[in-house]
VOLUMZA-195903 format. One record per residue (C-alpha): y, z, x. Coordinates in steps of 0.001 Angstrom, whole numbers, plus 500000, padded with zeros to 6 digits. Last residue first. Layout:
N
<r py="Y" pz="Z" px="X"/>
...
END
This chain:
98
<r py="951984" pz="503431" px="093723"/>
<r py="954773" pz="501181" px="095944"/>
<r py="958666" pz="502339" px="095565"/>
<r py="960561" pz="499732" px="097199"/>
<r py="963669" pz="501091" px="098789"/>
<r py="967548" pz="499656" px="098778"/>
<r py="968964" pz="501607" px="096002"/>
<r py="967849" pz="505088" px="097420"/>
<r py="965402" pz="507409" px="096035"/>
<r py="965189" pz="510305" px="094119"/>
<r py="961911" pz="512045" px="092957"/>
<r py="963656" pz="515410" px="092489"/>
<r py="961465" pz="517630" px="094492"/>
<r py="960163" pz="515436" px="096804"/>
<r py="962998" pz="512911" px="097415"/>
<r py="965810" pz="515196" px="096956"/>
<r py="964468" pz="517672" px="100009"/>
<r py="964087" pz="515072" px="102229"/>
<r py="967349" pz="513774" px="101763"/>
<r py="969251" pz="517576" px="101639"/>
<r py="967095" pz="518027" px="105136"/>
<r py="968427" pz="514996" px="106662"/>
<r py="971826" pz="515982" px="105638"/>
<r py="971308" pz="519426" px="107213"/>
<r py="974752" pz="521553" px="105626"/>
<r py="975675" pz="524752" px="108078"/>
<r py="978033" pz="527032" px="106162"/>
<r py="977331" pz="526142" px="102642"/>
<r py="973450" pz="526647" px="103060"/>
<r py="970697" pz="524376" px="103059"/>
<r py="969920" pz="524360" px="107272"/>
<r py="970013" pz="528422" px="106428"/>
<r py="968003" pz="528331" px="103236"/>
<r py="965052" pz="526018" px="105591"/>
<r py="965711" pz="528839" px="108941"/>
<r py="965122" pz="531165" px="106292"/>
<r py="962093" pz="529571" px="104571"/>
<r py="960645" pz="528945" px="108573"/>
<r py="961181" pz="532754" px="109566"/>
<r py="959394" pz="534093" px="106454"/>
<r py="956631" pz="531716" px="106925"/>
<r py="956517" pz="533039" px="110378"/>
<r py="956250" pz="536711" px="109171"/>
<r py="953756" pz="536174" px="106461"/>
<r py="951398" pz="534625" px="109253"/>
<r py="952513" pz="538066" px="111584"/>
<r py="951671" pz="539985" px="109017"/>
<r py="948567" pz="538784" px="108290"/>
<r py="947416" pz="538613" px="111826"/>
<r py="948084" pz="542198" px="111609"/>
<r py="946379" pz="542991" px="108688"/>
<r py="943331" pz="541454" px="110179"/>
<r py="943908" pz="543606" px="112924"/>
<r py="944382" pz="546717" px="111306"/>
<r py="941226" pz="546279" px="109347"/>
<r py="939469" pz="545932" px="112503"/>
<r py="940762" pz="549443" px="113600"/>
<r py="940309" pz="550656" px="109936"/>
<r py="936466" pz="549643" px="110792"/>
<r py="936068" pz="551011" px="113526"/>
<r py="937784" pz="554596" px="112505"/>
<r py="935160" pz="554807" px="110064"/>
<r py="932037" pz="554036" px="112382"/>
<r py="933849" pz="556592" px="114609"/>
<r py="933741" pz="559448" px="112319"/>
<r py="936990" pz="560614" px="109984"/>
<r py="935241" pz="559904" px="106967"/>
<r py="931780" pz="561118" px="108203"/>
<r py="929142" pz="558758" px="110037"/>
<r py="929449" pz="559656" px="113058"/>
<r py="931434" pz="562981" px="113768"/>
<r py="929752" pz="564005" px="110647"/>
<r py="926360" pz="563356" px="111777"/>
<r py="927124" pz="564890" px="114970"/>
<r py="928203" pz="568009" px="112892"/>
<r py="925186" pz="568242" px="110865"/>
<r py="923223" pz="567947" px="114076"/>
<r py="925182" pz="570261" px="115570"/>
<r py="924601" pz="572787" px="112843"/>
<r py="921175" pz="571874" px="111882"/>
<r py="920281" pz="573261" px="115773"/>
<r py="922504" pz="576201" px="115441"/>
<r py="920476" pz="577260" px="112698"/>
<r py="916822" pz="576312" px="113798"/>
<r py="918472" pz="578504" px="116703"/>
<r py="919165" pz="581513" px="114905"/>
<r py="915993" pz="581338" px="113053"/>
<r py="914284" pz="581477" px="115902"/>
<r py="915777" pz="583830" px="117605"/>
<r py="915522" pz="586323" px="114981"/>
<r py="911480" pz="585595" px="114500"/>
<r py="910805" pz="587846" px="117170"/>
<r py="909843" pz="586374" px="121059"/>
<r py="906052" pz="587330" px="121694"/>
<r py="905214" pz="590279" px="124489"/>
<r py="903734" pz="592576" px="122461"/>
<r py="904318" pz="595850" px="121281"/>
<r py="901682" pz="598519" px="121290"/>
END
């Protein structure tokens, strides 16, 4: 006589496809390419980002500064300041006061 109980085969195969997903889900996760991963390249990104665009302004204000210097286009203002901090320079008629 057989009776009526489910065999062991089904069983096992779903203990099987059980560790499966979960193994998946974990990997989906928690993995290299999982979302906790992809979080924190996204906030990477932005701090990059706000790098970048820091870099980029500093970039814009030396260039503006080399332009105002340059042979074509000559800021007198610019060429004072400029001798008085980096050279120490100063005019006849100042007072220098330490």
């Amino acid at each position: 006589m057989r009776s009526n109980r489910p065999g062991f085969g089904p069983l096992v195969f779903f203990a099987v496809a059980f560790a499966l997903s979960v193994y998946f889900t974990f990997a989906a996760v928690q993995g290299d390419y999982g979302l906790f991963q992809r979080v924190e390249i996204e906030a990477e990104r932005n701090t990059l980002d706000l790098n970048l665009a820091g870099l980029q302004a500093e970039i814009d204000e030396m260039e503006n500064l080399t332009k105002r210097l340059s042979d074509d286009y000559l800021d007198l203002d610019l060429l004072d300041q400029q001798a008085r901090e980096v050279l120490g320079l100063l005019r006849a008629d100042e007072i220098v006061i330490r």
